[in-house]
GUKE-525420 format. One record per residue (C-alpha): x, z, y; residue number from 1; residue in three letters. Coordinates in steps of 0.05 Angstrom, whole numbers, padded with zeros to 5 digits. Last residue first. Example, Ala and Ser with C-alpha at 12.3 -4.5 7.8 and 13.67 -1.06 7.14 Angstrom:
# GUKE-525420
((00273, 00143, -00021), 2, 'SER');
((00246, 00156, -00090), 1, 'ALA');
***
This chain:
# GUKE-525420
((00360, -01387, 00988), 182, 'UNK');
((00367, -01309, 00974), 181, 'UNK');
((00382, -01276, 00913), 180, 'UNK');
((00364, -01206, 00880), 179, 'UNK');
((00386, -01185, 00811), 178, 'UNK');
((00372, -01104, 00804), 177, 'UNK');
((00408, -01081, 00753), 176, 'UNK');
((00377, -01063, 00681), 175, 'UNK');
((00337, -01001, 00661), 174, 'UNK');
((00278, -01003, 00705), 173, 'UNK');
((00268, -01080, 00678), 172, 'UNK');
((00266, -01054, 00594), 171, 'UNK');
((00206, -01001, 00623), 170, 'UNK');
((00186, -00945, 00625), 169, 'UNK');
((00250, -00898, 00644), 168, 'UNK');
((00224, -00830, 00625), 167, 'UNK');
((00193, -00767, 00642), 166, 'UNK');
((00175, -00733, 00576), 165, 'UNK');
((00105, -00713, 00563), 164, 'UNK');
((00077, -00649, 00539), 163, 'UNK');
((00057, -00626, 00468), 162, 'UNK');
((00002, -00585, 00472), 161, 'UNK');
((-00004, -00504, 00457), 160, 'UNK');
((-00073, -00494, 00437), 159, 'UNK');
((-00071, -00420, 00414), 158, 'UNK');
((-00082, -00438, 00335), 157, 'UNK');
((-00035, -00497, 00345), 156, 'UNK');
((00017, -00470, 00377), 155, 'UNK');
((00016, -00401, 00323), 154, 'UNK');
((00018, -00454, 00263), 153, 'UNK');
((00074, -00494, 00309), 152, 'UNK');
((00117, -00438, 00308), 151, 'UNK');
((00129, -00442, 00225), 150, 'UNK');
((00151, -00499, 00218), 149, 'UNK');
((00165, -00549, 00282), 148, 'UNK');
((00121, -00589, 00326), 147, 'UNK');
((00105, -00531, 00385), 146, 'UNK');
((00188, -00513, 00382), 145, 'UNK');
((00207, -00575, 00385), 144, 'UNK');
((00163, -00590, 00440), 143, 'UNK');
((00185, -00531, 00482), 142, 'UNK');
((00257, -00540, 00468), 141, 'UNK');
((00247, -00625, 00486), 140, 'UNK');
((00205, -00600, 00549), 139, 'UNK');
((00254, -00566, 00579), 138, 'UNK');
((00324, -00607, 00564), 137, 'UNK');
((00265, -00669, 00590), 136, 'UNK');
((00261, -00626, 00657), 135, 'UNK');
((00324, -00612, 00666), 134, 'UNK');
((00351, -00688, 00661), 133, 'UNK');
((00284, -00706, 00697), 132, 'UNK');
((00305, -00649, 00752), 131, 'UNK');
((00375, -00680, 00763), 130, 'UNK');
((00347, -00748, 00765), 129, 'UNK');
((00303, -00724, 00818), 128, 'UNK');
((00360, -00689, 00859), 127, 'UNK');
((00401, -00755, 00853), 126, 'UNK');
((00342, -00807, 00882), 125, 'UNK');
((00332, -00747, 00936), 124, 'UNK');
((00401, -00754, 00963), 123, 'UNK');
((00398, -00833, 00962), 122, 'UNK');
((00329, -00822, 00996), 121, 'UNK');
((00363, -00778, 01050), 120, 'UNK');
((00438, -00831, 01057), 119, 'UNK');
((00388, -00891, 01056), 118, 'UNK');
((00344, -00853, 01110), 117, 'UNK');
((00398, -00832, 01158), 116, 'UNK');
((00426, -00908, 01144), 115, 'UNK');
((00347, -00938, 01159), 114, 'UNK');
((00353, -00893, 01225), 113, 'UNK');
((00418, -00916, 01241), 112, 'UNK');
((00410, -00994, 01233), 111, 'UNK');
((00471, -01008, 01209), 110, 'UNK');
((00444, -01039, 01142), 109, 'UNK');
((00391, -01066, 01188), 108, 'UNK');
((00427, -01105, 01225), 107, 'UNK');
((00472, -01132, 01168), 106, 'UNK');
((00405, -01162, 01141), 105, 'UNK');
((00427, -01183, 01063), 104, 'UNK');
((00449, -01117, 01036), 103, 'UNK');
((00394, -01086, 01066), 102, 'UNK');
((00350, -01129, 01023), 101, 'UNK');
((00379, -01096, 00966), 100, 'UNK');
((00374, -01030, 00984), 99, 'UNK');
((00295, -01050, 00982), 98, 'UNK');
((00299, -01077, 00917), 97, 'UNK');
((00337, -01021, 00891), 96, 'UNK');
((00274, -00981, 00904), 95, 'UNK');
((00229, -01017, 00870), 94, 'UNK');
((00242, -00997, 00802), 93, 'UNK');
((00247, -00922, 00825), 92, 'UNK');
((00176, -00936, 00848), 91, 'UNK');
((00141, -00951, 00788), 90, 'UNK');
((00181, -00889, 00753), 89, 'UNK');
((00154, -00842, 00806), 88, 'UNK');
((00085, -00867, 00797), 87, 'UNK');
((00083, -00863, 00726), 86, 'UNK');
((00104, -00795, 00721), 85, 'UNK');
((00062, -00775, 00779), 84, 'UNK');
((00006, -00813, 00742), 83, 'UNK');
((00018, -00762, 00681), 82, 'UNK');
((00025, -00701, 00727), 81, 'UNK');
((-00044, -00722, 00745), 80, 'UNK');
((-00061, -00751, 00818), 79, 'UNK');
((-00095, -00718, 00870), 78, 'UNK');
((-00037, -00700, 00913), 77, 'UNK');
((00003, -00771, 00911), 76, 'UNK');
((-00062, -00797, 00945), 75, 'UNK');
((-00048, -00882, 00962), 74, 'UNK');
((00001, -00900, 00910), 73, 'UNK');
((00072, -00909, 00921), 72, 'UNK');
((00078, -00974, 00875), 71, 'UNK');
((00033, -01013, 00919), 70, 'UNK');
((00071, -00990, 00980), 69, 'UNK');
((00140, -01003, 00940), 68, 'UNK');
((00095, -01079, 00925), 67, 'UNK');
((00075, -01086, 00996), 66, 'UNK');
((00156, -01083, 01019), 65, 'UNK');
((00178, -01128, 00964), 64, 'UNK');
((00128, -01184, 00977), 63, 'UNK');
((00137, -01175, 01050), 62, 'UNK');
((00206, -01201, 01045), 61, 'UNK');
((00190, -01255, 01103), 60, 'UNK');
((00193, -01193, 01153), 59, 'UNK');
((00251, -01175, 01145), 58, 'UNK');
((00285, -01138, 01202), 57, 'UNK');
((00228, -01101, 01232), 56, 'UNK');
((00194, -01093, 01167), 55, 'UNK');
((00253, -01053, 01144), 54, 'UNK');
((00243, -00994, 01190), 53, 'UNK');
((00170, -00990, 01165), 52, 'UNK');
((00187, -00999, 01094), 51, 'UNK');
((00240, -00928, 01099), 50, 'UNK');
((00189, -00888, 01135), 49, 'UNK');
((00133, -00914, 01097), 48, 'UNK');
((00184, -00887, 01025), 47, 'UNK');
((00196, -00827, 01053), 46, 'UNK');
((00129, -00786, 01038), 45, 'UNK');
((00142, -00810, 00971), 44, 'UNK');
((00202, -00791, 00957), 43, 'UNK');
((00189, -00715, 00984), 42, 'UNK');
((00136, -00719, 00940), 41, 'UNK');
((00172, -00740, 00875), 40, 'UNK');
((00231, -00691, 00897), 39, 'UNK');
((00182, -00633, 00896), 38, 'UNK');
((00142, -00655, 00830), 37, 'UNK');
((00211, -00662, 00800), 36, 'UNK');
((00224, -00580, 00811), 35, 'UNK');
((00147, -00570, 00801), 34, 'UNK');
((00147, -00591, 00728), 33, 'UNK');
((00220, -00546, 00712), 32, 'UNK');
((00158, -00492, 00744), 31, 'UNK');
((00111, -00521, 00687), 30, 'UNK');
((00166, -00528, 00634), 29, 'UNK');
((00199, -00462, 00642), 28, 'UNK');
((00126, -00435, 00640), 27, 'UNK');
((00113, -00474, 00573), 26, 'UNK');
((00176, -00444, 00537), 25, 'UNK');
((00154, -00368, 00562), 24, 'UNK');
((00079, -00379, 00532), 23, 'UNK');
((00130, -00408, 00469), 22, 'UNK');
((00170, -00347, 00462), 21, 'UNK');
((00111, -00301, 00478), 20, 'UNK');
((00069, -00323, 00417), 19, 'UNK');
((00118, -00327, 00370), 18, 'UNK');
((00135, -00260, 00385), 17, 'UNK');
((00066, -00239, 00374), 16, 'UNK');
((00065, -00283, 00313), 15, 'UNK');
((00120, -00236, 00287), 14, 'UNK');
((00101, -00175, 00309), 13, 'UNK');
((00029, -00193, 00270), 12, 'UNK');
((00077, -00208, 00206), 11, 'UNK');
((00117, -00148, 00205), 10, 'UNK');
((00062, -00102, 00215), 9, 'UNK');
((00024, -00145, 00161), 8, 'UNK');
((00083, -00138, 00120), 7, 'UNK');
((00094, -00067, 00123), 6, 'UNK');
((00021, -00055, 00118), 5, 'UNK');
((00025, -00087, 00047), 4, 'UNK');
((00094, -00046, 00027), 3, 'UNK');
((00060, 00021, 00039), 2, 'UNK');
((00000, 00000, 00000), 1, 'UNK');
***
């Protein structure tokens, strides 16, 4: 009888560890989370900034300036950490276009106000791959620890999801950016 509550003891410590470990896990995901939903923002809110300073200079090259607006999304607030994923991966394939079209307009590549905001988005392009690379380490724990025997019989009878890596989407966001001008 002894030996029985023994057990149980040992077993009900055990799923209350359990418990804790991966309610800890999550909450290093969720503020790891906020870290790239910063840098996203503060992206975003500098990406009219940037456009707007380039329109003056090219104005044919509309076609890349709409499509970083496009890409930007109209309520960055609103959306789902799933569309802020998206989002933020739409628009770092963009980007380069736009440093590439200050490679062409000498003007505007010493333009000081497109060079104070080249030098802050260039600053903000390095804090956000900082946060994915902490935020994937995060999330790759927590999932592991959610998907593998025995933790993921105490995740799944408290709910615990598996959450999303921030990645590269697509074959283009991983090569260079090939621009030319006739």
């Amino acid at each position: 009888m002894i030996i029985a509550v023994v057990v149980i003891v040992l077993i009900v410590l055990y799923a209350i560890a359990t418990y804790n470990g991966l309610v800890k896990s999550k909450n290093k995901c969720f503020a790891a989370w906020a870290q790239i939903d910063v840098q996203l923002k503060r992206r975003a809110d500098m990406i009219p900034n940037i456009v707007e300073t380039v329109k003056g200079y090219a104005k044919h090259e509309s076609e890349t300036l709409i499509a970083v607006i496009e890409k930007r999304g109209s309520n960055y607030d609103s959306m789902t950490e799933e569309q802020k994923i998206e989002s933020g991966a739409a628009i770092s394939s963009v980007i380069p276009n736009i440093m590439a079209l200050a490679e062409a307009y000498p003007d505007l590549k010493a333009n000081q106000n497109f060079m104070n905001l080249s030098n802050q988005l260039e600053a903000v392009e390095e804090d956000i791959a900082n946060s994915r690379k902490y935020y994937n380490g995060t999330v790759k724990r927590y999932n592991m620890s959610v998907q593998t025997i025995p933790t993921n019989i105490i995740a799944g009878m408290f709910h615990f999801e598996k959450k999303p890596m921030f990645e590269v989407e697509s074959q283009a966001e991983r090569q260079n950016v090939k621009v030319k001008f006739d």
